[in-house]
N, C-alpha and C positions, 0 to 999 in steps of 0.2 A: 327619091327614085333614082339617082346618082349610085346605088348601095355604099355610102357611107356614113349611115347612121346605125347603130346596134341595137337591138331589140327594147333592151331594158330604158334607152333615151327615148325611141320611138314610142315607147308605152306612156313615159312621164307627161309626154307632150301631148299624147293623144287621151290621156286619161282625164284632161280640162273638157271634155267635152263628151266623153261617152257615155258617161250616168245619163238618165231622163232627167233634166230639169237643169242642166249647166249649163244650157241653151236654151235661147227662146226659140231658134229654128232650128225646127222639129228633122230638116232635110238633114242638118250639119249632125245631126245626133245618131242618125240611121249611118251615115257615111261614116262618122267616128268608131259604131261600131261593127260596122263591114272591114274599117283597119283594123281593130282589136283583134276579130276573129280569124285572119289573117295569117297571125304568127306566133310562136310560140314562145314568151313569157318569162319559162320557171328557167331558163339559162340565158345568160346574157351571153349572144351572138350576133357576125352580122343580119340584119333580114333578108330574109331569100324567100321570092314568090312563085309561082308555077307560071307559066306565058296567062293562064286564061284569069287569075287573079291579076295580071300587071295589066290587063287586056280592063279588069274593075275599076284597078287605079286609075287607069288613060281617062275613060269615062267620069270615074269623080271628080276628076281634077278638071275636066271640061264643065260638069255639072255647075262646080261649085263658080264658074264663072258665068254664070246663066242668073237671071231670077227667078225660077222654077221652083216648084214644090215635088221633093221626090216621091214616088207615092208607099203607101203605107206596105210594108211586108212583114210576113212572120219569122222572127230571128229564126225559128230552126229550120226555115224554108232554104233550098236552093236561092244562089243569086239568080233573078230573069237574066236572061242574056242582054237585053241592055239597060238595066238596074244600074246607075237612077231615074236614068231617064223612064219614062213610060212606056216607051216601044221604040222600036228599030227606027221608024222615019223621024219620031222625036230624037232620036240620038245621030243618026247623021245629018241630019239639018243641024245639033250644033258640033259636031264631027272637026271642024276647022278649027276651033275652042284649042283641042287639044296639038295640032298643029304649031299654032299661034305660041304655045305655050313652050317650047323649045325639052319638053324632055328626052332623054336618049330613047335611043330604040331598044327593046328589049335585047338582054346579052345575056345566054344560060350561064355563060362562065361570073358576069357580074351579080346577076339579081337573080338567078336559079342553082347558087349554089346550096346543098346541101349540106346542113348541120348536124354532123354527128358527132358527140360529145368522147371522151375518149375511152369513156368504159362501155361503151354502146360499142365500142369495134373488137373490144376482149371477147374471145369464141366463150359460151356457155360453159365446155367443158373445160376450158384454160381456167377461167374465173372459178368454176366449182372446185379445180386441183388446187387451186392456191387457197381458198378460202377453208378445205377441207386440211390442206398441209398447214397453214398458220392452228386453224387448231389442235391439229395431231401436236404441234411444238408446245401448244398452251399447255394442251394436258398431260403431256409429258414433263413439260418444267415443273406444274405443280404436282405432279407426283414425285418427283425426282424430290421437289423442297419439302415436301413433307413424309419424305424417309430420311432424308439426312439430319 
């Protein structure tokens, strides 16, 4: 939660645990995959979350210093608002958890930055002129070699 770990480290480390059955508690398996779903994957970047995900994180990471059982949810449900815990008075009763626990405070320029990869910022139409000029050249060279 420092953001300096990058996606594809953060997956290695959390993929000991997100399958059902790499765990025998069932809490640490839901939470593993609450960071899974999190972040994206297919590029390796820093991680960067929205405030109301870093707002999940604060909460797991108090959770997971509890003895609590988190309760059961459906993966393609919304997170509850205070998921893991059970409810709101369950979660600020152990609210001081997360305190105790010395993370930063959320920073958008730290852990809300955006990943955009570099062909994601090429305009449509820039990208179609070039991808249409490289083949205007192919098929011009292989015409051009196959008259001479």
């Amino acid at each position: 939660m420092r953001g300096e770990i990058r996606s594809r480290a953060f997956d290695d480390r959390n993929s000991l645990y997100c399958e059902q059955g790499r765990s025998p508690d069932r809490s640490l398996v839901e939470i593993s995959y609450l960071l899974w779903t999190i972040h994206d994957d297919f590029i390796d970047h820093p991680i960067s979350v929205s405030p109301e995900a870093w707002a999940a994180l604060e909460r797991s990471v108090a959770f997971l210093r509890t003895d609590l059982e988190a309760p059961a949810k459906t993966r393609r449900a919304p997170v509850p608002p205070a998921w893991p815990f059970h409810d709101e008075p369950e979660w600020l009763a152990h609210e001081h958890l997360i305190r105790d626990s010395r993370i930063p405070e959320y920073d958008p320029a730290i852990h809300g930055r955006v990943f955009q990869p570099w062909w994601n910022r090429i305009p449509t139409t820039v990208g179609l002129a070039v991808i249409f000029g490289l083949l205007a050249v192919t098929v011009l060279t292989f015409a051009l070699c196959r008259g001479l």
